[in-house]
C-alpha positions as CSV (number, residue, x, y, z in Angstrom):
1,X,15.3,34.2,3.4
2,X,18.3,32.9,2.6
3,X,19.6,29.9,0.4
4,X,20.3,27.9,3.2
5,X,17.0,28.5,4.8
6,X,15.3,27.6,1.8
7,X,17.5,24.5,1.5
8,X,16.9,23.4,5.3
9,X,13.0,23.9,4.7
10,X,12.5,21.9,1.4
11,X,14.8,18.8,2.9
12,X,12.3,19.2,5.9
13,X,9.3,18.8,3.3
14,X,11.1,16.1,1.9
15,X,11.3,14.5,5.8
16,X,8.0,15.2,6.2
17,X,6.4,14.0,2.4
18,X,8.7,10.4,3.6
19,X,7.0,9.8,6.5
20,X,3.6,10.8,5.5
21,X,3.9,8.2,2.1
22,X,5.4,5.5,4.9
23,X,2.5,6.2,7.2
24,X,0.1,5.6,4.3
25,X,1.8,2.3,3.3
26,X,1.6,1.3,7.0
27,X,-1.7,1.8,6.9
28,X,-2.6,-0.3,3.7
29,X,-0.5,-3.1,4.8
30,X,-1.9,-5.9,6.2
31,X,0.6,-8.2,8.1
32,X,3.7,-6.6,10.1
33,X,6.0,-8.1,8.4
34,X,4.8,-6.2,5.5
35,X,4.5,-2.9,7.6
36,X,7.7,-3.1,8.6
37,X,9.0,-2.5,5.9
38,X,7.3,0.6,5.4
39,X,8.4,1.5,9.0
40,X,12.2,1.5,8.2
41,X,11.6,5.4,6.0
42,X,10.1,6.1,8.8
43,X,12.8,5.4,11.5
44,X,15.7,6.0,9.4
45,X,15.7,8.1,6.1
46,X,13.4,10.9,8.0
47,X,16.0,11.9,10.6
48,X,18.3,11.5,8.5
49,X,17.1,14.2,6.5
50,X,16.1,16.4,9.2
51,X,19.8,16.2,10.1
52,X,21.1,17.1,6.7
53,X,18.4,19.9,7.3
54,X,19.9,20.7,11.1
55,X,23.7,21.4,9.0
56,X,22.3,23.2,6.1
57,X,20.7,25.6,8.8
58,X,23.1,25.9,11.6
59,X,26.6,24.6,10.0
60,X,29.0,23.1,11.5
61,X,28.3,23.5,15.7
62,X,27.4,22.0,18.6
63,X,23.7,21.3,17.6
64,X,24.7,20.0,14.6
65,X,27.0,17.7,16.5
66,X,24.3,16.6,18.9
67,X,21.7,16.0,16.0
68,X,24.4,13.6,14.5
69,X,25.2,11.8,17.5
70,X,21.6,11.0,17.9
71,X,21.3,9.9,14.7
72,X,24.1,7.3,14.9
73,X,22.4,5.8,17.7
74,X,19.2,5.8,15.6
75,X,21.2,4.3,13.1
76,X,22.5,1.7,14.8
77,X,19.5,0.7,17.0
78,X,17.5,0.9,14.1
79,X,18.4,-3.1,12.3
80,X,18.5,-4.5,15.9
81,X,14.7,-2.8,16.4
82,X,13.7,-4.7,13.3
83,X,15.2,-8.1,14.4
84,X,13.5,-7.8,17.2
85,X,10.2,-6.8,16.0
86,X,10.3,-10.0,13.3
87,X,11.4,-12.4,16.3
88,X,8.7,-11.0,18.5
89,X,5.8,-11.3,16.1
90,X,7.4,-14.9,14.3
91,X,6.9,-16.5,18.2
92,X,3.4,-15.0,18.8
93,X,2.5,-16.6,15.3
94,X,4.4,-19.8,15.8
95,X,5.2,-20.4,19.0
96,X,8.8,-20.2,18.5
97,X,11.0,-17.8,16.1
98,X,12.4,-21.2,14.4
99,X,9.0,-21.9,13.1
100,X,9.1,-25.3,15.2
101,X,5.9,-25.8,17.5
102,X,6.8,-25.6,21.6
103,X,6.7,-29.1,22.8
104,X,2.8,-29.5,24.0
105,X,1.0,-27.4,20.9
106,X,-1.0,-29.1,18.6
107,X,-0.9,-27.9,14.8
């Protein structure tokens, strides 16, 4: 083995040991708005370790490209996912994502 395969497969551990922890706060949490924040390691540090991991291994090449491209994406969809997810679960709870009551609900 070389030193960049050793380096590729302990960043992979490293991926892995992230989202296992995340997965165990997840778990423990009890409200999403407390998960979700354990859901952010998850969607965003993990891949981009596992692309760090992609370059150590296969340099600088069209893989390594495509892995980052992806990741940019992930990157940017990941904030907007959140948002969304708060909103989403704010209106189930409240009845609007304002914390104001729809017109006809009682308190």
């Amino acid at each position: 083995m070389t030193g960049r395969e050793v380096l590729a497969d302990v960043l992979l551990g490293l991926a892995v040991a992230i989202v296992l922890a995340s997965s165990i706060g997840l778990l423990m949490m009890r409200d999403v708005y407390q998960k979700l924040h354990f859901v952010t390691p998850i969607a965003l540090v993990a891949p981009l370790i596992v692309g760090l991991a992609v370059l150590v291994q296969s340099g600088f090449d069209e893989n390594t490209g495509e892995t980052w491209l992806a990741l940019v994406f992930i990157v940017i969809a990941g904030p907007f996912l959140s948002h969304a997810t708060i909103r989403a679960a704010r209106i189930r709870e409240e009845g609007d994502w304002r914390g104001r009551r729809t017109p006809g609900e009682r308190s």
